[in-house]
N, C-alpha and C positions, 0 to 999 in steps of 0.2 A: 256307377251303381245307384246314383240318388236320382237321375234323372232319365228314367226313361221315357221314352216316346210315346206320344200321346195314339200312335196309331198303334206302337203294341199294348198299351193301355187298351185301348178298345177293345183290341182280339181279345185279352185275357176276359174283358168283362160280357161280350159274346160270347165266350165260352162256358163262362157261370152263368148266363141268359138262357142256354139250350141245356146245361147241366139243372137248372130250375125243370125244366119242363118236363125232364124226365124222373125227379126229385117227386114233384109235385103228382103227376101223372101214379105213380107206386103208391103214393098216399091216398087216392083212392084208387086204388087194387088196379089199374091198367099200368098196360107195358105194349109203349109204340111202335108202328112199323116207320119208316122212313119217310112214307106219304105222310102217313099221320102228324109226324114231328114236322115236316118243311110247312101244310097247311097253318097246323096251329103255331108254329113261331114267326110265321105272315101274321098272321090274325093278330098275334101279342103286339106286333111290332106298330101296327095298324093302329090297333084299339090306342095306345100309349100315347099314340104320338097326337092321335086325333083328338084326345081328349084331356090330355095333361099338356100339351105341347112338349113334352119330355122324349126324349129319344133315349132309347135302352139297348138296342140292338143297332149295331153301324152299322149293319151289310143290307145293301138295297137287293130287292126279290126283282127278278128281270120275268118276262114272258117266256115259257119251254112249253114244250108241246102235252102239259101235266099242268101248264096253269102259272099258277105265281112260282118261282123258283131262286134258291138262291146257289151257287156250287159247293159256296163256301162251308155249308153244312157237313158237308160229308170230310170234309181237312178238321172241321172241327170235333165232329163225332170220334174220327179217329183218333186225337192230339188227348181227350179225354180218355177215351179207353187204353191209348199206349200209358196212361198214367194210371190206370187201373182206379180212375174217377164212374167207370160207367163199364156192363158189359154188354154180352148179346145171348139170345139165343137163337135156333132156328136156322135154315138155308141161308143165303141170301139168291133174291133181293130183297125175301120176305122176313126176315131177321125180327125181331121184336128188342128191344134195345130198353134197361133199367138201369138205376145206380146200383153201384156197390156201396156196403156201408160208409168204407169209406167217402164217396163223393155225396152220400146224403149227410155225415157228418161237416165236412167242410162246408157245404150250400147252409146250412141249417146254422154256423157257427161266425159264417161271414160276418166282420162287422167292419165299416167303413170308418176314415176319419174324422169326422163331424158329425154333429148333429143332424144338420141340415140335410147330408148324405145320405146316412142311417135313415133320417125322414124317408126320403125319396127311394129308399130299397127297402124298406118297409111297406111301401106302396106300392112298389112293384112286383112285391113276394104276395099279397093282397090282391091286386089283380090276375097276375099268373095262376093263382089256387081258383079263383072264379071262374078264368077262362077254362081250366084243367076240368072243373066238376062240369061246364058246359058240352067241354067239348070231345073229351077224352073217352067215351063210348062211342064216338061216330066213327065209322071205319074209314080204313081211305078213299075207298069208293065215295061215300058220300061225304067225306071233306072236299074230294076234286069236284064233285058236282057243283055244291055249293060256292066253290072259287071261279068255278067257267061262266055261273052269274054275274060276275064280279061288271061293271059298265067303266066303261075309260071315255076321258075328251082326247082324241088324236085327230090332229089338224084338222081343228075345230068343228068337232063332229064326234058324237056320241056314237061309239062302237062297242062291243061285246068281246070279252076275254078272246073269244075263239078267232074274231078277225083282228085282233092286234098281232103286226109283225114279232115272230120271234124274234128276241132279243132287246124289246124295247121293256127300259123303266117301268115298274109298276106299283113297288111303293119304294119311293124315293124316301131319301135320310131330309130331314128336316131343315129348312132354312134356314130360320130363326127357329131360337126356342133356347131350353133347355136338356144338356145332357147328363146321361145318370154314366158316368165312367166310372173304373178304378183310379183311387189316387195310388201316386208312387209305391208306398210300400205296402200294400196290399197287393199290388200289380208285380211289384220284387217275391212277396212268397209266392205267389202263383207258380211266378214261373221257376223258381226253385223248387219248389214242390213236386212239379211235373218232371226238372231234369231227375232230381233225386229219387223220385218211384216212378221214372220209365222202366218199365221190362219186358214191354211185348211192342213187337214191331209190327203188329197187325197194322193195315189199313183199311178204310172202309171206301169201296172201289163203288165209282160212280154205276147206275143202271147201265150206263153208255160206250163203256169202259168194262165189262163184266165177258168174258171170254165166252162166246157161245157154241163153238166147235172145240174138236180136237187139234186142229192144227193153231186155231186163235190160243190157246191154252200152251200150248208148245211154244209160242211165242212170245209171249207173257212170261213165261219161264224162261226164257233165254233157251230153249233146248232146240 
């Protein structure tokens, strides 16, 4: 119970990384699509690491035919909303996704062991609100635009988003540096929190993954 793993440490504090976003995002008056959130939690992940050498978010963004991508978003959107941290409205895939009071309460209430800690997600709830008021009006459309700008060195040669192999690295987890994780027992409520107010089994089903026929939908259903 005292020691958990520092890689479900990470998840849990990925998870209050993208519960920020959508936190932040309601505070001033937007509510995301799917495009929207995967862009701007590249950018967060970006911005942080580029400029604090602090790493906030574990999950490296790989190349998908949308640009920077991570899969792990959509296990995590859902592990949130099965906790009734976050919900949706709207179709999918075009869903618009806010907190519920409850998960702006928690995000808002976090506090870390240390000082030094607190420091460091004090500074990350500070940039995340800057990025939010920047970027939280642009649609997905013009967040993927602005990501296909993006220039890589791949074997040793400057290319453009669009001719990177899918599948390849594109903001990788940090070297060296510093990380902003949950300690133990903040990482302990998390995940008590989450078993004790699971009640919806929803999942949030990848674009790729999303049943396009009547027969794909029969299948999916086991029928």
């Amino acid at each position: 119970m005292n020691n958990i793993p520092i890689e479900s440490k990470k998840n849990y504090t990925d998870e209050f990384i993208l519960l920020g976003v959508l936190v932040m995002a309601k505070k001033y008056g937007y509510q995301l699509q799917r495009m929207q959130i995967m862009k701007i939690l590249q950018k967060l992940k970006k911005l942080i690491q580029d400029n604090l050498q602090l790493e906030a978010y574990h999950k490296e963004f790989v190349k998908d035919r949308h640009g920077d991508f991570s899969p792990h978003v959509y296990s995590q959107l859902s592990g949130l909303k099965q906790a009734n941290f976050i919900e949706s409205a709207g179709e999918i895939p075009y869903e618009k996704f806010f907190p519920t009071r409850l998960g702006e309460e928690i995000f808002d209430s976090t506090k870390m062991g240390t000082s030094a800690d607190n420091e460091k997600l004090t500074t990350i709830k500070d940039i995340l609100g800057k990025l939010i008021n920047l970027e939280g009006r642009k649609s997905s459309g013009k967040l993927r635009e602005e990501n296909h700008k993006r220039k890589f060195i791949y074997n040793r040669k400057e290319i453009g988003m669009d001719e990177l192999p899918n599948g390849e690295i594109t903001t990788p987890n940090l070297k060296n540096g510093d990380i902003f994780v949950f300690d133990t027992r903040l990482a302990l409520d998390w995940s008590l929190y989450k078993k004790i107010a699971q009640r919806k089994k929803e999942e949030i089903i990848p674009e790729d993954e999303i049943p396009k026929t009547q027969d794909e939908i029969y299948k999916m259903l086991g029928l």
